[in-house]
Backbone and ligand atoms as CSV (ligand in chain L), in Angstrom:
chain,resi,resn,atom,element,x,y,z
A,1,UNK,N,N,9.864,-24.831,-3.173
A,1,UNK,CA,C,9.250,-24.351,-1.918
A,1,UNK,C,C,8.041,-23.483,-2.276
A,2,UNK,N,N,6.560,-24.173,-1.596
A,2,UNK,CA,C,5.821,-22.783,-2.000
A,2,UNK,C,C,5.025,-22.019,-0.864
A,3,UNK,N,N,4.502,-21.378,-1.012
A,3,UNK,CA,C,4.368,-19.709,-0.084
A,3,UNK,C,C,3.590,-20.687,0.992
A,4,UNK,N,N,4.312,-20.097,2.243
A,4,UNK,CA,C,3.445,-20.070,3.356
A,4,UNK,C,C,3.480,-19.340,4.099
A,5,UNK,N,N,3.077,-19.522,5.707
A,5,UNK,CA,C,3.393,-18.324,6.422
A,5,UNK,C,C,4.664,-18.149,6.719
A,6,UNK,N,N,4.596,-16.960,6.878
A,6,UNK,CA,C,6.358,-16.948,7.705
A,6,UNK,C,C,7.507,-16.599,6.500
A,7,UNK,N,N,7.536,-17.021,5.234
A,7,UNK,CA,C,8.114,-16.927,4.791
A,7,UNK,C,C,8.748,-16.160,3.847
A,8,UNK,N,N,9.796,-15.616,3.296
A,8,UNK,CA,C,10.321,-14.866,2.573
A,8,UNK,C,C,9.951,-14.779,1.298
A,9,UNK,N,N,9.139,-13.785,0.807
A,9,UNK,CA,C,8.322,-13.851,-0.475
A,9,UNK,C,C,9.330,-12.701,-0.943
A,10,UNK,N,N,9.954,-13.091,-2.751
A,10,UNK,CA,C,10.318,-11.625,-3.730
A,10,UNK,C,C,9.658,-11.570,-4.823
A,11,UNK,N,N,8.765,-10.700,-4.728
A,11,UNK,CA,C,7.694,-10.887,-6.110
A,11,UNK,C,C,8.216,-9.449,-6.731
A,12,UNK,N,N,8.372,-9.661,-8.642
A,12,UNK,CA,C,8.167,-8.737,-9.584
A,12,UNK,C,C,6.539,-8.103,-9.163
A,13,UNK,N,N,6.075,-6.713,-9.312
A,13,UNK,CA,C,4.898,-6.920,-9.641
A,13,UNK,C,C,4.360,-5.487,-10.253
A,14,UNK,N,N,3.240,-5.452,-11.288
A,14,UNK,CA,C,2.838,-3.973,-11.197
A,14,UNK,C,C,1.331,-4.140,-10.613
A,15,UNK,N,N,0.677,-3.003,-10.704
A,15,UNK,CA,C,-0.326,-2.869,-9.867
A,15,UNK,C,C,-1.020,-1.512,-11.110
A,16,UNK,N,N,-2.249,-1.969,-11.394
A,16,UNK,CA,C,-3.101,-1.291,-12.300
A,16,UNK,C,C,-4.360,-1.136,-11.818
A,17,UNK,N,N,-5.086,0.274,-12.404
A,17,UNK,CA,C,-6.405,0.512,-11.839
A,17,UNK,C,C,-7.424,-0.307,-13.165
A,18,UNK,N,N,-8.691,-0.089,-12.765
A,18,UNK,CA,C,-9.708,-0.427,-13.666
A,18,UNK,C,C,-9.451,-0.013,-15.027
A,19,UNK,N,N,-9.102,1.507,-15.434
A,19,UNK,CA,C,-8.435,1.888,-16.580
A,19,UNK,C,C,-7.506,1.466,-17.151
A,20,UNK,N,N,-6.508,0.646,-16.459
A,20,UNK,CA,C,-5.506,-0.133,-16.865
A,20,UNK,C,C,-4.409,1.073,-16.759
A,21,UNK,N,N,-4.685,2.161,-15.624
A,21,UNK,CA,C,-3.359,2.635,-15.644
A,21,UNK,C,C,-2.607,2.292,-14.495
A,22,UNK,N,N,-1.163,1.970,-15.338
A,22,UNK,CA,C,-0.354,1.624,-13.795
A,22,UNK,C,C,0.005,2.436,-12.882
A,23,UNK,N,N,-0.385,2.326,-11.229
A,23,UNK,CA,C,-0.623,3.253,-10.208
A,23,UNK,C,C,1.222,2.731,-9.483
A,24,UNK,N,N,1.347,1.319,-9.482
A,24,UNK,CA,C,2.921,1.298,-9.030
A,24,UNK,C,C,3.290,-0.315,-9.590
A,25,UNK,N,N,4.801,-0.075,-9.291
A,25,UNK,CA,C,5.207,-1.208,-9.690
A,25,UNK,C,C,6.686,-1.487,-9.197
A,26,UNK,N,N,7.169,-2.754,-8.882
A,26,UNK,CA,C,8.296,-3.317,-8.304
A,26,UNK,C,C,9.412,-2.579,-9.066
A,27,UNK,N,N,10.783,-1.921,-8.554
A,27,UNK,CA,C,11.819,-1.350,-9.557
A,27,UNK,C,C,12.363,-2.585,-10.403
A,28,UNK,N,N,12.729,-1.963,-11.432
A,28,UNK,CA,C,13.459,-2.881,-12.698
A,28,UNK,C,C,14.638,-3.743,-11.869
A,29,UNK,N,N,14.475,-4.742,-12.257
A,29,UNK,CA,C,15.708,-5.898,-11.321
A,29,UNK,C,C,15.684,-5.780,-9.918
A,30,UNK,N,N,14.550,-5.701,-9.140
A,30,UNK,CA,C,14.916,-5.414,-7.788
A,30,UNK,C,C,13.186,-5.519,-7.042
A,31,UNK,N,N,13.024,-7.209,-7.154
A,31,UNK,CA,C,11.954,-7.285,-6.703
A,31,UNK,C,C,11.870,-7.209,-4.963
A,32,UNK,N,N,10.243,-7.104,-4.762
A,32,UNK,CA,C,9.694,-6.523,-3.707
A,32,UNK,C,C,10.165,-7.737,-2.282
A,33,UNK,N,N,10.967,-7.329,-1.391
A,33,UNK,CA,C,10.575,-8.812,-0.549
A,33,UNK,C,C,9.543,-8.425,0.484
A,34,UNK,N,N,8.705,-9.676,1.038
A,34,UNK,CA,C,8.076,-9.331,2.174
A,34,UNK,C,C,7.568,-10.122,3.139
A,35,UNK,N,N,7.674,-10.330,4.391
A,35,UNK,CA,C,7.400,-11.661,4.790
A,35,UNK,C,C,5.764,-12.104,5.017
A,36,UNK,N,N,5.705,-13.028,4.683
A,36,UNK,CA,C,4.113,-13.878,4.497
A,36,UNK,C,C,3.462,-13.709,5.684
A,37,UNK,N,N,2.246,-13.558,5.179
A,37,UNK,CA,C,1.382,-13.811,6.407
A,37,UNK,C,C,1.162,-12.529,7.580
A,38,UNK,N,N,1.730,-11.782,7.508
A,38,UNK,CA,C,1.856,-10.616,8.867
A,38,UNK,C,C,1.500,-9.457,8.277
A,39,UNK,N,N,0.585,-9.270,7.274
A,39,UNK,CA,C,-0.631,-8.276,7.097
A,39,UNK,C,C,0.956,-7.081,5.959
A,40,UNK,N,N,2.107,-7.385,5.828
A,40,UNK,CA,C,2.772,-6.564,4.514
A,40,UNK,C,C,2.428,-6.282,3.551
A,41,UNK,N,N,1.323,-7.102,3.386
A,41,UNK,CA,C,0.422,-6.700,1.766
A,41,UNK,C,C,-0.949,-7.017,2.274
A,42,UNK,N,N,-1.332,-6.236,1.698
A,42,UNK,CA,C,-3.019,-6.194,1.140
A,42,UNK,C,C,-3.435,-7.828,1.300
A,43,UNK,N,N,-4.674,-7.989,1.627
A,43,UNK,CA,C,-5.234,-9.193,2.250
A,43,UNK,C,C,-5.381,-9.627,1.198
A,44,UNK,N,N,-5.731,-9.572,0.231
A,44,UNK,CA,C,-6.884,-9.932,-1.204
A,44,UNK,C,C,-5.200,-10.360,-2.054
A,45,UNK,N,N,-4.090,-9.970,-1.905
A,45,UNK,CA,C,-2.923,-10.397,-2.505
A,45,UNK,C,C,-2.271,-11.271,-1.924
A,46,UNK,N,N,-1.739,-11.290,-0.207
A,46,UNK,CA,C,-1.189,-12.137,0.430
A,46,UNK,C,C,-2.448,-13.653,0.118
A,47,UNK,N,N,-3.414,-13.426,0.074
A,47,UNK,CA,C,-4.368,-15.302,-0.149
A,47,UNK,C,C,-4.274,-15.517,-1.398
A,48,UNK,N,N,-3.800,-14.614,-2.673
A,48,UNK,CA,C,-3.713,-15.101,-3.724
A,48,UNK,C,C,-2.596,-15.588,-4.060
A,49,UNK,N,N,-1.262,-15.146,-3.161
A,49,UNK,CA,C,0.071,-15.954,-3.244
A,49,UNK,C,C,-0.018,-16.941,-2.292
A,50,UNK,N,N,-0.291,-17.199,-1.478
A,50,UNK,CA,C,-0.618,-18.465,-0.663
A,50,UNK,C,C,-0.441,-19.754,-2.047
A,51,UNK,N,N,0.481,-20.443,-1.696
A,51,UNK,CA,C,0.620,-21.787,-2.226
A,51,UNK,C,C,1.784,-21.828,-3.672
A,52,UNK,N,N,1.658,-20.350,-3.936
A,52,UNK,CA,C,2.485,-20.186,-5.154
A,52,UNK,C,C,3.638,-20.594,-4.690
A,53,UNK,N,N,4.783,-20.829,-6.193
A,53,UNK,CA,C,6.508,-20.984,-6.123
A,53,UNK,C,C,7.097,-20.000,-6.532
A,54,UNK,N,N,8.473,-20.174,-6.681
A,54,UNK,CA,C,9.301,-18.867,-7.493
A,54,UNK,C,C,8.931,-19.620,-8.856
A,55,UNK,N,N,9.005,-18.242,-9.690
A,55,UNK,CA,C,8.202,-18.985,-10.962
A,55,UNK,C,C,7.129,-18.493,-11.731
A,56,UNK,N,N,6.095,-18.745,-10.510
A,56,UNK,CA,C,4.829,-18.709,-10.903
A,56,UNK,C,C,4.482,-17.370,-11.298
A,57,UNK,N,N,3.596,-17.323,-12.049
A,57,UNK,CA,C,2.930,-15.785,-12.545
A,57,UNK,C,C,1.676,-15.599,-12.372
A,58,UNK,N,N,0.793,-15.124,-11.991
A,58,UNK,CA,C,-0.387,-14.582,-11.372
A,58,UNK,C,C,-1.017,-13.401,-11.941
A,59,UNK,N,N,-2.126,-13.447,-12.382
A,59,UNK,CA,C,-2.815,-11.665,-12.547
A,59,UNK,C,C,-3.857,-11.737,-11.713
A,60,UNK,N,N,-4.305,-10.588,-11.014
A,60,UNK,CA,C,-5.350,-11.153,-9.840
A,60,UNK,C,C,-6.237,-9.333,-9.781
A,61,UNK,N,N,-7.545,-9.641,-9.489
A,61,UNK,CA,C,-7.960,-8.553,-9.494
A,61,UNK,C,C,-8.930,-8.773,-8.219
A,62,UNK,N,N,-8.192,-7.066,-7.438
A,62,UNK,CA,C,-8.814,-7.286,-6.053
A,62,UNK,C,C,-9.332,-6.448,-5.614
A,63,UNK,N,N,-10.578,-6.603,-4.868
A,63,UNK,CA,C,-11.781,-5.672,-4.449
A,63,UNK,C,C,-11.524,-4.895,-3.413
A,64,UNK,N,N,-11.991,-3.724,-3.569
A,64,UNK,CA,C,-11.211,-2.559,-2.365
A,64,UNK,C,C,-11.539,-3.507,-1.080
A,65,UNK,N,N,-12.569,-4.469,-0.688
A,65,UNK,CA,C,-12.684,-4.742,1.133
A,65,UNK,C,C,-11.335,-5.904,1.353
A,66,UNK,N,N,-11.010,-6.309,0.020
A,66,UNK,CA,C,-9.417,-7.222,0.432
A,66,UNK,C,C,-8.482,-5.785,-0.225
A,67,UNK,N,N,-8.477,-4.751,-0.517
A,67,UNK,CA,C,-7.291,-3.976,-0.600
A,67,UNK,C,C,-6.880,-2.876,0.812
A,68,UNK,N,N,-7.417,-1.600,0.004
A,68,UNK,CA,C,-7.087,-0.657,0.698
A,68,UNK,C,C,-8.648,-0.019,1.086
A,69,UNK,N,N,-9.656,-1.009,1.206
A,69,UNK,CA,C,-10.743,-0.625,2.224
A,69,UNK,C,C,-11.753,-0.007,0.857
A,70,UNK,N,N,-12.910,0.433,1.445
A,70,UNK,CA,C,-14.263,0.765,0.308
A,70,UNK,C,C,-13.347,2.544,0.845
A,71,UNK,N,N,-14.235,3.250,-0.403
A,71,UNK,CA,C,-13.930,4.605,0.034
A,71,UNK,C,C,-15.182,5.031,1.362
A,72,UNK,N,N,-14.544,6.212,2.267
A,72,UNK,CA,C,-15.437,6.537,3.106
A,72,UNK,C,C,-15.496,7.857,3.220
A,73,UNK,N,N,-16.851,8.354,3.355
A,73,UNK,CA,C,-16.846,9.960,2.578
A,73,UNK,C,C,-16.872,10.650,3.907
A,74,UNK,N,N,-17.426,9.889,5.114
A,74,UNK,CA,C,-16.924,10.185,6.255
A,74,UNK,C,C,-15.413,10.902,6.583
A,75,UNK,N,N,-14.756,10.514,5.851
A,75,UNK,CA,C,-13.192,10.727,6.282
A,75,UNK,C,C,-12.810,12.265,5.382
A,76,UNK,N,N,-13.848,12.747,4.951
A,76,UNK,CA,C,-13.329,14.083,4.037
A,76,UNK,C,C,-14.025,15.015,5.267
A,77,UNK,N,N,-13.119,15.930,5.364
A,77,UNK,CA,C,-13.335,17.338,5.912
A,77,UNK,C,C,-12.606,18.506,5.458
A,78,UNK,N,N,-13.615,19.814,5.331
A,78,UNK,CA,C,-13.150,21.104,5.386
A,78,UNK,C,C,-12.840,21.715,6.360
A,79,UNK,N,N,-11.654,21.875,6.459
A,79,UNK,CA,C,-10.821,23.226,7.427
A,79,UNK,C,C,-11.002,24.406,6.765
A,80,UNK,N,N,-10.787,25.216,7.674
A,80,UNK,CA,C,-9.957,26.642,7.401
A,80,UNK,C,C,-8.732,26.426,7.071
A,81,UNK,N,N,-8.158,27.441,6.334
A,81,UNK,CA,C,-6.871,27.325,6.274
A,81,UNK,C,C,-5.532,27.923,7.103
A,82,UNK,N,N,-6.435,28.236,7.968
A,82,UNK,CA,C,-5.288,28.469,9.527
A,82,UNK,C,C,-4.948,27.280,10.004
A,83,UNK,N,N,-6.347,26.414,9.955
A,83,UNK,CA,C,-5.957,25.044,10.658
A,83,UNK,C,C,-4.788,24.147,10.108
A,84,UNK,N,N,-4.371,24.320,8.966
A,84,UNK,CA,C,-3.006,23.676,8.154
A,84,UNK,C,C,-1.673,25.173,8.158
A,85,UNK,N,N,-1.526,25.496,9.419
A,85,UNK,CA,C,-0.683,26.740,8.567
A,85,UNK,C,C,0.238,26.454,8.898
A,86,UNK,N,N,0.788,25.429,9.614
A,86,UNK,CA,C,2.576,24.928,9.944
A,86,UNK,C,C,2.509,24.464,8.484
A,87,UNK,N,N,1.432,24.127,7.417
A,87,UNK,CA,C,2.589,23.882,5.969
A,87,UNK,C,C,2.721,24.371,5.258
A,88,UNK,N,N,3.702,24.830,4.747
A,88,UNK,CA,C,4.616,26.066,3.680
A,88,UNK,C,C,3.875,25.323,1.996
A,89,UNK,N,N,3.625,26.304,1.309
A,89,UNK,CA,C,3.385,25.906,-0.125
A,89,UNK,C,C,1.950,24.708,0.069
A,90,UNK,N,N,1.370,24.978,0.759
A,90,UNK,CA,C,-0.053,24.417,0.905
A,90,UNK,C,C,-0.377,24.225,-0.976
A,91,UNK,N,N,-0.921,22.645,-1.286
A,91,UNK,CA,C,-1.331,22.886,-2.842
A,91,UNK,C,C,-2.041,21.398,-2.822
A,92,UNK,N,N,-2.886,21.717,-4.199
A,92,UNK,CA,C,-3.872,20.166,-4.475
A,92,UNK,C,C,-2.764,18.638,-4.397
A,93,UNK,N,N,-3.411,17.945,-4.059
A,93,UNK,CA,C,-2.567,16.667,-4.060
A,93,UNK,C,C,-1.587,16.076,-2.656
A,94,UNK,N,N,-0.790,17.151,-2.102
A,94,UNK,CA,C,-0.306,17.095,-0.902
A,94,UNK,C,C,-0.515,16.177,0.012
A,95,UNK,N,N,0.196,15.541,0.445
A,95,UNK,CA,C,0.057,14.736,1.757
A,95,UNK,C,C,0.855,15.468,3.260
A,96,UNK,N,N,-0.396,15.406,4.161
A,96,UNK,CA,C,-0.233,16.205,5.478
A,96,UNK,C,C,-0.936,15.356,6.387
A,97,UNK,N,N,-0.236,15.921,7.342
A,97,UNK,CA,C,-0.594,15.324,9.062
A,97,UNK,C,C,-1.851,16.515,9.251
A,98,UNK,N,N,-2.694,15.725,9.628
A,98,UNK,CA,C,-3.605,16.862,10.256
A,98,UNK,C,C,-4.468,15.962,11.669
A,99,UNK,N,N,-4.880,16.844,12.599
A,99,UNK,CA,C,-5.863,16.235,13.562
A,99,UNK,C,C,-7.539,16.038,13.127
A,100,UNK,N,N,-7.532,15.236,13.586
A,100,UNK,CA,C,-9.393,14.570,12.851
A,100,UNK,C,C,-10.296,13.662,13.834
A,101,UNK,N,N,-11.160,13.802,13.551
A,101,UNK,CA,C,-12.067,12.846,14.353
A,101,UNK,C,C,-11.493,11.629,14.984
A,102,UNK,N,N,-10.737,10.865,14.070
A,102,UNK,CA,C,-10.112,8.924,14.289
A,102,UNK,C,C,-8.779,10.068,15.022
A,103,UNK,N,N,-7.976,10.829,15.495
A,103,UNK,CA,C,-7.083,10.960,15.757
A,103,UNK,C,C,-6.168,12.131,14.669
A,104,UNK,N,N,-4.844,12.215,15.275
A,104,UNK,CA,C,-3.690,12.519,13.513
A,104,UNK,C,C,-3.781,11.555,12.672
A,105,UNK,N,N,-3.788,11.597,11.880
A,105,UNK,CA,C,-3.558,10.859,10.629
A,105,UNK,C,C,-2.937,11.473,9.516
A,106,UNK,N,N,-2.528,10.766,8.336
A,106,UNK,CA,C,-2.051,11.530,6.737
A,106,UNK,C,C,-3.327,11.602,6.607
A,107,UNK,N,N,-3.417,12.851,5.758
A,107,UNK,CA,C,-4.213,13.165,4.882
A,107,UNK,C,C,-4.546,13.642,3.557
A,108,UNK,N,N,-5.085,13.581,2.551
A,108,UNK,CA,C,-4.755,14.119,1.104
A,108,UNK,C,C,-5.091,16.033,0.983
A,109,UNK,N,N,-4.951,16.509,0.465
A,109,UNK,CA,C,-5.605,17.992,-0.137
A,109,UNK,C,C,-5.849,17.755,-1.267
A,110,UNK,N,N,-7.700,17.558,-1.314
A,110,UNK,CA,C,-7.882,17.802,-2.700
A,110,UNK,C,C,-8.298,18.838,-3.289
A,111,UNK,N,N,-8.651,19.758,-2.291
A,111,UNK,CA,C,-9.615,20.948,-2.969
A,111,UNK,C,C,-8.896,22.191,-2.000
A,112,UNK,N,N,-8.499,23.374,-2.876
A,112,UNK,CA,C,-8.445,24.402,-2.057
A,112,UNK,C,C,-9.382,25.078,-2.575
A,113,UNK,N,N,-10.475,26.145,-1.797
A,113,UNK,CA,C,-11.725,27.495,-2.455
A,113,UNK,C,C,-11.281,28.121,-1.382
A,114,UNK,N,N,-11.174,29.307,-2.176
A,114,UNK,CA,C,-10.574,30.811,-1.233
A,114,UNK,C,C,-9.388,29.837,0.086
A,115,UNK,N,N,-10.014,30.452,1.105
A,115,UNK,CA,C,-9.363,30.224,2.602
A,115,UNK,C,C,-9.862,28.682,2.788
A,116,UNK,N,N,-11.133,27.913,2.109
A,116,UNK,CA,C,-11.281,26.656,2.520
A,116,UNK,C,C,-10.490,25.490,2.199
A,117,UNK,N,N,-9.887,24.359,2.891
A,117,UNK,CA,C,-9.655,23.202,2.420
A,117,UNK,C,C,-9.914,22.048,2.664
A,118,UNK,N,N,-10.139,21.556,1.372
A,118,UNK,CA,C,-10.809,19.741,1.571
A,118,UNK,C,C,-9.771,18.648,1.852
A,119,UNK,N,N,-9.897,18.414,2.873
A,119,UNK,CA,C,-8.715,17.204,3.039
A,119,UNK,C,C,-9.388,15.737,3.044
A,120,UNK,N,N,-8.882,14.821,2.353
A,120,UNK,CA,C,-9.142,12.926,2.420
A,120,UNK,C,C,-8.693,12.713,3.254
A,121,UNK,N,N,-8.916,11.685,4.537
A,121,UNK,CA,C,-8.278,10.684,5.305
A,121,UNK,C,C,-8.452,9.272,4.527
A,122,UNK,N,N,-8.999,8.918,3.812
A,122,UNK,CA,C,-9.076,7.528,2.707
A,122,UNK,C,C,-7.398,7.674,2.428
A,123,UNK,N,N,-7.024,6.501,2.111
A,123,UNK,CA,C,-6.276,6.099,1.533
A,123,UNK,C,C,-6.282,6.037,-0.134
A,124,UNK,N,N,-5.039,6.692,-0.469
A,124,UNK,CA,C,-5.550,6.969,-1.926
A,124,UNK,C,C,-5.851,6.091,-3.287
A,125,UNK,N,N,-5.427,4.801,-2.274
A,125,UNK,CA,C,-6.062,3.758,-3.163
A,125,UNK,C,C,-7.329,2.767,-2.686
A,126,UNK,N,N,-7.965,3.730,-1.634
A,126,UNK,CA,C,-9.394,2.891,-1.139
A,126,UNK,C,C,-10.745,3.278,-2.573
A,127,UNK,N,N,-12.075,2.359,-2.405
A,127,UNK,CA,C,-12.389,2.204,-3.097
A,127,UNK,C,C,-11.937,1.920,-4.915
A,128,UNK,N,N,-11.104,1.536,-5.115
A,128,UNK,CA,C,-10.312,0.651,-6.631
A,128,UNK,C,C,-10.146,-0.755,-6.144
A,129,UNK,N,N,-10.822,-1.455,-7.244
A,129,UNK,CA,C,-10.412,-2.685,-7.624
A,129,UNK,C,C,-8.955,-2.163,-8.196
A,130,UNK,N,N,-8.041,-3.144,-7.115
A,130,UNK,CA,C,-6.572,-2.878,-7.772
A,130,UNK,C,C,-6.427,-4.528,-8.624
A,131,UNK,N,N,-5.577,-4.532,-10.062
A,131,UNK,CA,C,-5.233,-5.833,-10.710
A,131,UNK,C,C,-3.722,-5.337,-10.618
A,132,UNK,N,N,-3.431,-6.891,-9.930
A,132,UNK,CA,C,-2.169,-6.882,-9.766
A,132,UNK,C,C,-1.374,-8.114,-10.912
A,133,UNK,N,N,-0.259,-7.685,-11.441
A,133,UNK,CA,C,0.538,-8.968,-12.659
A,133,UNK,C,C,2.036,-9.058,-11.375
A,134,UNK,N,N,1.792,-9.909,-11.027
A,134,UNK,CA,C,3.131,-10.714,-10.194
A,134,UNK,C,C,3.782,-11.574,-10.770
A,135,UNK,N,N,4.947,-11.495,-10.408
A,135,UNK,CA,C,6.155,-12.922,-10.792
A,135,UNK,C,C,6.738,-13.427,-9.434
A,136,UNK,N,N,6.484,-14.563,-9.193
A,136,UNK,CA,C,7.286,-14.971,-7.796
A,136,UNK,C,C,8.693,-15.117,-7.843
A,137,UNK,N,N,9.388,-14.329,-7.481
A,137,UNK,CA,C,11.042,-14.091,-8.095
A,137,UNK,C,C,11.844,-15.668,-7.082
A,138,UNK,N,N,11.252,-15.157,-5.648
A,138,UNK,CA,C,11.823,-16.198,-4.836
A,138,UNK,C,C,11.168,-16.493,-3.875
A,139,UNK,N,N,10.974,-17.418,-3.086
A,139,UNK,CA,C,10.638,-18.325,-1.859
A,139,UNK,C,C,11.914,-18.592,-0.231
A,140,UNK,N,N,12.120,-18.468,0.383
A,140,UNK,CA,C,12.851,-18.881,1.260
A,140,UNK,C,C,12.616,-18.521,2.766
A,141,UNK,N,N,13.112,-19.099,3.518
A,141,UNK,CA,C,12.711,-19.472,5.118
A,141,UNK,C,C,13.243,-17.878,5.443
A,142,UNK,N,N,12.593,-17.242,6.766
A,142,UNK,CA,C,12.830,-16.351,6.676
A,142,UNK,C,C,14.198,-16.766,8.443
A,143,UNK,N,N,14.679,-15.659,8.346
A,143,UNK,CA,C,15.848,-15.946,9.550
A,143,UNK,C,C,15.045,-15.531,10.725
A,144,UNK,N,N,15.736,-15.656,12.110
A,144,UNK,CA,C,14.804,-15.479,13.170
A,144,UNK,C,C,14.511,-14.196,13.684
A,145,UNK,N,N,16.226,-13.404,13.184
A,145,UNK,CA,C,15.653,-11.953,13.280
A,145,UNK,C,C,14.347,-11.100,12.516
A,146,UNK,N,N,14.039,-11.675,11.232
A,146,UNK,CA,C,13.507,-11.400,10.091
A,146,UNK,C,C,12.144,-11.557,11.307
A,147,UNK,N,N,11.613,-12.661,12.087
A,147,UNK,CA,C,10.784,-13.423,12.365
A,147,UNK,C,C,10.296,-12.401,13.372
A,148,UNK,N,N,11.234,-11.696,14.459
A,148,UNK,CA,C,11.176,-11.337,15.489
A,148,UNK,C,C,10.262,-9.702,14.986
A,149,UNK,N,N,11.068,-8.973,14.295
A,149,UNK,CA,C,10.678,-8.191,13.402
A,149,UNK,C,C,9.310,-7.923,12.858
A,150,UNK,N,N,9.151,-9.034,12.363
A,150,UNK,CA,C,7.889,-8.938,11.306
A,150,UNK,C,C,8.338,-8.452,10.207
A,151,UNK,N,N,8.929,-8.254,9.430
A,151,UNK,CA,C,9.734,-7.900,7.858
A,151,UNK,C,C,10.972,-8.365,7.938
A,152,UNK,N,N,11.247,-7.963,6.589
A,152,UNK,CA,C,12.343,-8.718,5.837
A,152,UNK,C,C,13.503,-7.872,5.760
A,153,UNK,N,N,15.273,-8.001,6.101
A,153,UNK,CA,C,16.103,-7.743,5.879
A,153,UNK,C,C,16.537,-8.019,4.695
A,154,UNK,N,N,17.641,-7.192,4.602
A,154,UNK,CA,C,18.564,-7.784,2.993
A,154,UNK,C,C,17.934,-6.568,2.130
A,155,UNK,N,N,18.179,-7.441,0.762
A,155,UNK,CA,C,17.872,-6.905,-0.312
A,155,UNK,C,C,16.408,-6.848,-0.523
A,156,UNK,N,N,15.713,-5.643,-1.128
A,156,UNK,CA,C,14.075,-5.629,-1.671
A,156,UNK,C,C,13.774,-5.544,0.038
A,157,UNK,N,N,14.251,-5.569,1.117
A,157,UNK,CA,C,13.315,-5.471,2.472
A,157,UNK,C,C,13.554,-4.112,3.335
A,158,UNK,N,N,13.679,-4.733,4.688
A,158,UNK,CA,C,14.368,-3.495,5.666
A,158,UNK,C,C,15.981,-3.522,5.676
A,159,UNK,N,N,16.622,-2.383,5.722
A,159,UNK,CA,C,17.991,-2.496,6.305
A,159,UNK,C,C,18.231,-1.760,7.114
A,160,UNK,N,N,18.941,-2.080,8.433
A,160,UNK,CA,C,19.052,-1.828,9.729
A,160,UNK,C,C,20.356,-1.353,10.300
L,1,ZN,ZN,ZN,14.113,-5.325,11.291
């Protein structure tokens, strides 16, 4: 059976930056499931499994406008640091809800100076070419609940 829409994809996979360091990767014996086609993965990965089997192995290297978007410098702003004070232990790296131009959103903390802070709305893997090494573990029809949903039950998916 090989990949189409709709269907129950379990891929091994890691995921590396330009440096070749690995940013994530599928747990040991317990690949990823996800159903095809309904935007679960990154655009630039779901068209590169298109057509594959269980089996197949793939290395694919994909440009931030099929990943997680170009970076946008638009999306960085400095607050005060009153404006974050519902969070306890405020520190670099952090992920927080904050209000912003596009709405709430997550946001990163990359910079604290004195009382100022720099927060990202980018996604922390926009602008990277991400290379991804996949193994197609399995293929199969997905059930109708699975369908209704939009993701995958069971094992490697959602459980309900
Ligand atoms: Zn569900």
């Amino acid at each position: 059976m090989s990949i189409t829409q709709d269907q129950v994809v379990s891929i091994h996979y890691t995921l590396a930056d330009d440096a070749g360091e690995i940013l994530d990767h599928s747990a040991e014996g317990a690949p990823l499931a996800y159903l095809h086609g309904r935007g679960n993965l990154i655009p630039g990965l779901e068209r590169e499994l298109t057509g594959k089997s269980a089996g197949d192995r793939l290395r694919v290297k994909i440009p931030p406008a099929d990943g997680y978007g170009e970076y946008d410098a638009a999306l960085v702003q400095r607050v005060p640091r009153r404006a974050l004070k519902g969070v306890a232990d405020l520190r670099v790296g952090m992920r927080v809800q904050a209000q912003t131009a596009q709405g709430a959103r997550t946001v990163t903390v990359t910079h604290i100076i004195g009382d100022m802070i720099t927060l990202d709305g980018n996604h922390p893997l926009a602008g990277k070419n991400l290379t991804f090494e996949v193994q197609v573990a399995e293929v199969r029809s997905a059930t109708a609940e699975e369908l209704s949903h939009g993701h995958v039950h069971g094992p490697g998916g959602h459980h309900h």
